[in-house]
C-alpha positions as MATLAB code, in Angstrom:
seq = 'XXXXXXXXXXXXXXXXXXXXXXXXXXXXXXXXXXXXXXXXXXXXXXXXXXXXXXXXXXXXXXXXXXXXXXXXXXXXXXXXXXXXXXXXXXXXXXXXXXXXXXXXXXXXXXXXXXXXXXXXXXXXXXXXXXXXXXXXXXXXXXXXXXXXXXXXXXXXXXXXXXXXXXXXXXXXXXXXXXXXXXXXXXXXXXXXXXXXXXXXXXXXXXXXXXXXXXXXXXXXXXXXXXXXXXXX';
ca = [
       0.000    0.000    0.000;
       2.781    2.807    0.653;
       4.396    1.711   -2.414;
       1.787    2.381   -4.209;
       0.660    5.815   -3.093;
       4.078    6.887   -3.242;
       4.029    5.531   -7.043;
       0.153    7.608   -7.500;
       2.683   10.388   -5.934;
       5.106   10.564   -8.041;
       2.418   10.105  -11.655;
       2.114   14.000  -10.360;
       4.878   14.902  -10.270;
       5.573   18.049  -12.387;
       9.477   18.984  -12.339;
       8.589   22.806  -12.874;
       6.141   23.073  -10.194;
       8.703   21.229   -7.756;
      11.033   24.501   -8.510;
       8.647   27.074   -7.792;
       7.350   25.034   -4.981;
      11.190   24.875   -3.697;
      11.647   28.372   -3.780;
       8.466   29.792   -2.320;
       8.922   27.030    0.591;
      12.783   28.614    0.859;
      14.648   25.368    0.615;
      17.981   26.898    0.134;
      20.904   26.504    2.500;
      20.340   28.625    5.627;
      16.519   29.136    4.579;
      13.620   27.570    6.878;
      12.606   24.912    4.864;
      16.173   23.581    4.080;
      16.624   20.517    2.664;
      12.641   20.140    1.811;
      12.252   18.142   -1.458;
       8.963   18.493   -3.480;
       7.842   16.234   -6.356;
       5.437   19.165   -7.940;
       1.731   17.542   -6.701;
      -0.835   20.229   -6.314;
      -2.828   19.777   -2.892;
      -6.116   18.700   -4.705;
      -4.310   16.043   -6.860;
      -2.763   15.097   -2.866;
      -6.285   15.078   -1.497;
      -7.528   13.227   -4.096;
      -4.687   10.121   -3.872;
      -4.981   10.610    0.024;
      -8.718    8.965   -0.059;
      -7.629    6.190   -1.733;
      -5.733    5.093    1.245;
      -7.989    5.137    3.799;
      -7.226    2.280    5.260;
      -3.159    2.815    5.827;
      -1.220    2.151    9.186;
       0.026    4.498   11.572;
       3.640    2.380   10.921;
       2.857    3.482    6.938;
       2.074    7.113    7.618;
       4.818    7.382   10.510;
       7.072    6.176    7.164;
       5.567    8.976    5.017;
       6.692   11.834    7.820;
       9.813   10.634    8.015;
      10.556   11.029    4.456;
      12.541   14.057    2.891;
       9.445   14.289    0.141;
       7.229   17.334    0.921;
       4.370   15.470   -0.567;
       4.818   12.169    1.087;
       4.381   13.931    4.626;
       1.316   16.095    3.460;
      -0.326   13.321    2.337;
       0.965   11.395    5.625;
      -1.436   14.485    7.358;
      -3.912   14.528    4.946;
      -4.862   10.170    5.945;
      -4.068   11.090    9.610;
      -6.600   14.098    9.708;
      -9.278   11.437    8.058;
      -8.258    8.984   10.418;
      -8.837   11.442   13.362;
     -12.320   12.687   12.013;
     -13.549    9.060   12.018;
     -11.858    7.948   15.222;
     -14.125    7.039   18.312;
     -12.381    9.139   21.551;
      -9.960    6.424   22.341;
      -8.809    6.475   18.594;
      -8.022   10.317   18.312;
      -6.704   10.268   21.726;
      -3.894    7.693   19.839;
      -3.618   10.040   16.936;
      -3.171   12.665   19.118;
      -0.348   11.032   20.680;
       1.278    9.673   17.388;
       1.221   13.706   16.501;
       3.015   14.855   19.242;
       5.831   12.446   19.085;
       6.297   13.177   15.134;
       6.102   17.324   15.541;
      10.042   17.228   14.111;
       8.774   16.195   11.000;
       5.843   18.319   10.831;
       8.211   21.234    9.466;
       7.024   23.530    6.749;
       4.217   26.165    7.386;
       1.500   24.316    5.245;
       2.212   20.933    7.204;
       1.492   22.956   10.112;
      -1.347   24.973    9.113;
      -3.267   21.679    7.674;
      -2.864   20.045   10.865;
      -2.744   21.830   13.982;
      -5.954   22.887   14.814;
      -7.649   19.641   13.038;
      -5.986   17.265   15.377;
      -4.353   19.197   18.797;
      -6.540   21.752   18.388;
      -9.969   19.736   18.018;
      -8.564   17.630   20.531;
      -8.176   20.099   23.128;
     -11.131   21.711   22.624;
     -12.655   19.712   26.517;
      -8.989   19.029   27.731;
      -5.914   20.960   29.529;
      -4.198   22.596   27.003;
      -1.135   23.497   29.193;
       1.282   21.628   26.102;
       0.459   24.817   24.023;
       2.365   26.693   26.540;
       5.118   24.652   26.012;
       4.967   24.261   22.573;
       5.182   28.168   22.692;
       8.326   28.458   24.485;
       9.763   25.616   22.291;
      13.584   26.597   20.648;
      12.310   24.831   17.443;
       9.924   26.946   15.292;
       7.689   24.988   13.426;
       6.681   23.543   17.223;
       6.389   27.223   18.259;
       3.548   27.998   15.259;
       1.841   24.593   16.184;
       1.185   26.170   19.524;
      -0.200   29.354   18.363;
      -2.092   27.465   14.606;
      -3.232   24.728   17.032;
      -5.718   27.458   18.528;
      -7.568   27.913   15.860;
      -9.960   25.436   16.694;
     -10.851   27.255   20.023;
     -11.376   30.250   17.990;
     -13.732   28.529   15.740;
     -15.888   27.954   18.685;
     -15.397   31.185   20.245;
     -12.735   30.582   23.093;
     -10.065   33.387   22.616;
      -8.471   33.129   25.935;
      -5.559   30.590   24.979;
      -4.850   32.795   21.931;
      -4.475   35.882   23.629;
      -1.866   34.015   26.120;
      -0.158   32.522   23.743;
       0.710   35.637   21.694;
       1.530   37.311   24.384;
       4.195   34.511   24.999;
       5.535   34.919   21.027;
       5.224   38.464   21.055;
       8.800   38.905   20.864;
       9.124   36.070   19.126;
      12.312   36.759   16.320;
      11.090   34.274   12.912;
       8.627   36.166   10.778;
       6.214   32.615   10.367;
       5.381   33.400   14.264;
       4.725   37.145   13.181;
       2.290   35.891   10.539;
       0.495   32.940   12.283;
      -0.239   35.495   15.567;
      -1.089   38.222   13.744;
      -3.332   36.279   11.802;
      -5.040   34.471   14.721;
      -5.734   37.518   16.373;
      -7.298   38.985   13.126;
      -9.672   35.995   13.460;
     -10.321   37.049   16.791;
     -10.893   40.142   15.737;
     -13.799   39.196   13.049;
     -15.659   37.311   15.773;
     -15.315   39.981   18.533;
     -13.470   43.105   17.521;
     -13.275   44.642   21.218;
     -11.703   41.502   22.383;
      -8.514   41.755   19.740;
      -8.524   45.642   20.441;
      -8.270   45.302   24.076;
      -5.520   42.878   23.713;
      -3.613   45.337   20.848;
      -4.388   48.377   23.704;
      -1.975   46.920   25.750;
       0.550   45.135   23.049;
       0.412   46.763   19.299;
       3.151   49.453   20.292;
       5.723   46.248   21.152;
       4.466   44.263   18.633;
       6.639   43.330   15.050;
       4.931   45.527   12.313;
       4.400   41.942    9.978;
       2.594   40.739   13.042;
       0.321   44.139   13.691;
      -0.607   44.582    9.785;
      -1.819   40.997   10.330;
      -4.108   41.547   13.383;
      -5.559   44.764   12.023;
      -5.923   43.944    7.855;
      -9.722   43.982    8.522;
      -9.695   47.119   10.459;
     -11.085   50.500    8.061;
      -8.500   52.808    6.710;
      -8.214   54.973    9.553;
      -7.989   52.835   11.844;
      -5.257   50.793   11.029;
      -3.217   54.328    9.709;
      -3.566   54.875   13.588;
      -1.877   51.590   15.025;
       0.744   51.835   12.383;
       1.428   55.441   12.756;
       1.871   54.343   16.642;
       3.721   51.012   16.380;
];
């Protein structure tokens, strides 16, 4: 079975769609997503070989993270987000479990941004959610945006509080992905309750990085956000 997906895989592959994809995912020396190696599959032609393979093992998929393919370890989310969604609680408590101790390979922004708040995220939506923290205070970036992406889901159902704490904990934060992925939460924030994200930028827009402000405040009129920038 992984041979095979890895053979529908690489059917899709389109060499000059794996260089763009190489460069706007920075692969280069030095760059964030070093070393990163993409095939050239577009996500619905991913989707689409992922529901074939309903069915795969946690040994298969924890195979498919492991790998240096970009594709293989999207797809790897795609079956373990499917998985998760049809779980009883005992099953996404194990899927939970198999995604914390394969984070390391959860490393690009869109492996991240798939996954976070469909499996911690939903999962923690009844549960302590003091990991976050950690997460938040982790050295290694990509575990740092899970923390902050991974609250998403309490968003979604209107519970802002872990969102607010957390960016107050990257708020300082140096790597311009953590700039984005707060500034962006608290923009969602900000179209469910607008006086909830203002209170919180009262107190934190002047510190904030400017990527991370024009984030929070994209949805803000004119004037508005001419004020917090003019400020920041």
């Amino acid at each position: 079975m992984l041979d095979k997906l890895k053979e529908d895989l690489l059917k899709c592959a389109n060499p000059e769609k794996a260089k763009i994809l190489s460069k706007f995912f920075k692969t280069g020396k030095g760059q964030y997503g070093e070393g990163d190696v993409f095939l050239g599959v577009t996500v619905p032609e991913q989707q689409r070989i992922a529901t074939k393979y309903p069915e795969i093992s946690l040994k298969d998929l924890r195979h498919l993270l492991r790998d240096k393919t970009h594709e293989h370890r999207l797809v790897a989310l795609l079956l373990l987000i499917i998985r998760y969604r049809k779980a009883n609680e005992t099953g996404k408590g194990k899927i939970f479990d198999f995604y914390l101790k394969n984070t390391k390979n959860i490393n690009n922004w869109d492996l991240v941004d798939l996954s976070a708040e469909r499996i911690l995220g939903d999962y923690l939506l009844k549960r302590d959610r003091s990991i976050l923290y950690r997460f938040a205070k982790s050295d290694n970036l990509w575990v740092r945006r899970i923390a902050i992406m991974s609250t998403f889901a309490f968003i979604k159902n209107n519970q802002f509080k872990d969102t607010l704490n957390i960016s107050k904990i990257l708020l300082n934060d140096k790597h311009d992905l953590i700039h984005k992925a707060v500034g962006w939460m608290l923009r969602e924030i900000g179209k469910r309750n607008q006086q909830i994200e203002e209170q919180f930028l009262k107190n934190s827009y002047q510190q904030m990085p400017r990527t991370m402000l024009r984030y929070a405040i994209e949805k803000f009129d004119e004037k508005k956000r001419k004020s917090y920038l003019k400020k920041n």
